[in-house]
C-alpha positions in Angstrom: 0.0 0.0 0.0 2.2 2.8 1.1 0.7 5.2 -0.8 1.3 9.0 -0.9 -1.9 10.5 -0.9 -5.5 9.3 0.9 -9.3 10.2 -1.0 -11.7 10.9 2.0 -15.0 12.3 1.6 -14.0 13.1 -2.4 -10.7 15.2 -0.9 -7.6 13.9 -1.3 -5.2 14.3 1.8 -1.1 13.8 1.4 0.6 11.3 3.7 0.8 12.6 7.1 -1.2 15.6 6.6 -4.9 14.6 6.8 -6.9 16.5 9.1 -8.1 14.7 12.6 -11.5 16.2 12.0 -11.9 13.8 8.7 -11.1 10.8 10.5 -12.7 8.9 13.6 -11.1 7.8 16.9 -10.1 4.5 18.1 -12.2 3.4 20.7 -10.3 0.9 21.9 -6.8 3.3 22.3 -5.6 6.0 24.1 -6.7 9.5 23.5 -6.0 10.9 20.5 -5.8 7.9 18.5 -7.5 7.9 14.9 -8.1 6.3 12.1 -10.0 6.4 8.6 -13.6 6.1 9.4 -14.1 2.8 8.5 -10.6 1.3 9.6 -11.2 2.8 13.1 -15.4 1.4 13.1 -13.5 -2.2 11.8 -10.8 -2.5 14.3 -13.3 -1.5 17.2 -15.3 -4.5 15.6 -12.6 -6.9 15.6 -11.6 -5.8 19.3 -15.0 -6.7 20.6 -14.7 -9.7 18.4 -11.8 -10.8 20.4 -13.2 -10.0 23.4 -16.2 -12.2 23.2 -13.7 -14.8 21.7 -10.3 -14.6 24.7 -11.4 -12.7 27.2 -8.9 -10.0 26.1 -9.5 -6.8 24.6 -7.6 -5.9 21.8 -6.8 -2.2 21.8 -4.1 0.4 19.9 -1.2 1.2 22.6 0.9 4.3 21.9 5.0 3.6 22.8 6.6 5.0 25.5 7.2 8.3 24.3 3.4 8.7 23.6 3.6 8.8 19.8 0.3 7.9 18.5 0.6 3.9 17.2 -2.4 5.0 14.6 -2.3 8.0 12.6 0.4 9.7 12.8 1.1 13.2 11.2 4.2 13.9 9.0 6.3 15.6 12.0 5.9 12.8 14.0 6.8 10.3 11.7 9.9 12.1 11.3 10.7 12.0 14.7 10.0 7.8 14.8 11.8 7.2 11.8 14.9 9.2 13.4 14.6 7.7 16.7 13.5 4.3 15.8 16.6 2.5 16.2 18.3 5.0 18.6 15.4 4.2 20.9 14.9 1.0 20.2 11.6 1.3 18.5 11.5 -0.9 15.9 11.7 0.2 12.3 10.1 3.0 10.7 8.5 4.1 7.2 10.2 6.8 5.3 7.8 9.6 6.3 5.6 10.6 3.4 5.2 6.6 2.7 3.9 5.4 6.1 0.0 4.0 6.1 0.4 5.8 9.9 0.5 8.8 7.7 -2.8 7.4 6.3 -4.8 6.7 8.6 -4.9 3.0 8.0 -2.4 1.8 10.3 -2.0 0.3 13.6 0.3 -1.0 16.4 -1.4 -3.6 18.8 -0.9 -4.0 22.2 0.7 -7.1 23.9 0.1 -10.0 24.8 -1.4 -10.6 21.5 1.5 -10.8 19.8 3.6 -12.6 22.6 1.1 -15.4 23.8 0.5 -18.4 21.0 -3.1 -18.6 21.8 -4.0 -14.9 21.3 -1.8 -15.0 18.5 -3.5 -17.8 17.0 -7.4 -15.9 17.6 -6.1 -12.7 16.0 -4.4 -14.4 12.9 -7.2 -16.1 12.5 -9.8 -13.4 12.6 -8.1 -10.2 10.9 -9.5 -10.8 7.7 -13.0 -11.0 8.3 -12.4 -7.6 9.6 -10.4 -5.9 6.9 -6.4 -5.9 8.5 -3.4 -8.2 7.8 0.4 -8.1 9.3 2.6 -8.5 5.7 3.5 -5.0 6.4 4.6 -5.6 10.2 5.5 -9.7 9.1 8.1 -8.1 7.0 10.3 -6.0 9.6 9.4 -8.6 12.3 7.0 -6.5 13.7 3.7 -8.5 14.9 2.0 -5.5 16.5 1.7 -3.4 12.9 -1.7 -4.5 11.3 -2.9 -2.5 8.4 -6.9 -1.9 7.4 -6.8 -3.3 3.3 -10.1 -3.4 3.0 -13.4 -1.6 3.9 -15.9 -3.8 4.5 -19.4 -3.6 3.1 -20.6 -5.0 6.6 -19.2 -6.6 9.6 -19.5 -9.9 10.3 -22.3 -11.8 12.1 -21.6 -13.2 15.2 -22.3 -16.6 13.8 -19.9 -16.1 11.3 -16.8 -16.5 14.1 -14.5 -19.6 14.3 -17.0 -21.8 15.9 -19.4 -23.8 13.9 -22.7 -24.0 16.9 -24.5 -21.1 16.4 -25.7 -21.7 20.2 -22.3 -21.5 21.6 -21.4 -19.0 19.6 -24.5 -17.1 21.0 -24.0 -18.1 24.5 -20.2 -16.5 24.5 -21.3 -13.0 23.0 -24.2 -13.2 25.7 -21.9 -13.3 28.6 -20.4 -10.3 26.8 -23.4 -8.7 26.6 -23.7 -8.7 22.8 -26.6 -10.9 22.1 -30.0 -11.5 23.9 -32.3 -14.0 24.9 -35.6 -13.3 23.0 -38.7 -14.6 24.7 -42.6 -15.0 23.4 -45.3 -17.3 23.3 -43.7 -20.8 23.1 -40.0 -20.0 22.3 -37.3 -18.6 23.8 -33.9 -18.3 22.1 -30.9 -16.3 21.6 -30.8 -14.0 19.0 -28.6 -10.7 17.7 -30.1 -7.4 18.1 -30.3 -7.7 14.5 -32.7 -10.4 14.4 -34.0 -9.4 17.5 -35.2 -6.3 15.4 -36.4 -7.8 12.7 -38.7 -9.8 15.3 -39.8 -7.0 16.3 -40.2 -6.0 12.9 -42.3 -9.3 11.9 -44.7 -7.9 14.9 -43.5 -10.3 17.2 -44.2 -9.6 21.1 -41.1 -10.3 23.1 -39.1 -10.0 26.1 -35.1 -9.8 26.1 -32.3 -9.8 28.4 -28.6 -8.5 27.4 -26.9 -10.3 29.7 -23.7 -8.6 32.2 -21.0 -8.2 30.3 -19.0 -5.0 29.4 -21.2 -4.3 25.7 -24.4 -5.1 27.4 -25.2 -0.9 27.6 -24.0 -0.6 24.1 -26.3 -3.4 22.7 -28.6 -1.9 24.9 -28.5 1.3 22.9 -28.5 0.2 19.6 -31.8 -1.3 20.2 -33.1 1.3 21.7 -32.2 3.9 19.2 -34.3 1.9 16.5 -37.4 0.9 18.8 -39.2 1.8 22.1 -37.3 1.2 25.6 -37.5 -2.1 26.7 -38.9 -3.2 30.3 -36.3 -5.2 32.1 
């Protein structure tokens, strides 16, 4: 990728020099982190992912002089590239050629790339969501994951490693991102997608999000769409 220049919103931006206002930031970082809109809403996605999947929460990490492990503007891609080796940070693009510079770039925290497990959950799930590590592979750096892609939609929670949709189900409702739907004569787990097309259909249910950490944010995105529901 590497390229020198970035199209967002029909402007094109040089490398390093796009505006924080176009872009969106990282939930799942420090302050101050950002990304391309979609890159940041697909790594936030694949963080939950991982989550619901290990328990641990993937997240961008800045290094210990605070320089931002997402985007990262022109001037401070010339300071990394000048004190990556006398500092001991790794390597460093050529400023004016980094994806930092565009936006589409970013360094992962440990232990994801230090414990086999995790390592094996996050190599395993970074395409569904749009990011791959040839960049980082190829300067032995396991934390740098580029965004390749934008993704028409993200995926289903059914669509995860596992092949039972019901444990599937049953680990995203511990994590508070699906819901037990209740009615006349069923009860099952369901997404708050389908839970709103049930809703939808005319169906008259009950629903529980469960305790986990996403429960208020499922919460929300069901509530935005339909009336609040009674606990």
């Amino acid at each position: 990728m590497n390229a020198t220049s970035i199209v967002i919103a029909g402007k094109t931006y040089g490398n390093g020099y796009v505006p924080t206002a176009v872009l969106e930031p990282v939930r799942n970082a420090p302050a101050n982190h950002y990304l391309v809109e979609y890159a940041a809403t697909q790594f936030d996605a694949w963080s939950d992912y991982l989550y619901a999947e290990t328990g641990k929460r993937l997240a961008a990490t800045a290094d210990i002089y605070q320089v931002s492990s997402c985007y990262r503007d022109h001037a401070n891609q010339l300071w990394a590239a000048a004190n990556a080796h006398t500092h001991g940070l790794g390597t460093a693009a050529t400023p004016g050629y980094s994806n930092h510079g565009l936006a589409l770039a970013v360094d992962i925290n440990a232990p994801f790339y230090e414990d086999a497990d995790l390592w094996k959950a996050l190599t395993e799930s970074a395409a569904l969501f749009g990011f791959d590590n040839a960049e980082g592979a190829a300067v032995n750096e396991l934390w740098h994951w580029v965004c390749v892609r934008e993704l028409a939609t993200l995926p289903h929670p059914t669509t995860t490693a596992s092949q039972n949709r019901e444990d599937d189900l049953m680990k995203y409702y511990r994590h508070g991102l699906a819901i037990w739907a209740m009615g006349p004569g069923y009860a099952h787990l369901c997404t708050a997608e389908e839970w709103a097309q049930l809703q939808t259909a005319g169906a008259t249910i009950t629903y529980d999000f469960g305790n986990g950490p996403a429960s208020q944010r499922a919460f929300d995105v069901v509530k935005a769409a339909h009336t609040q529901p009674s606990k």
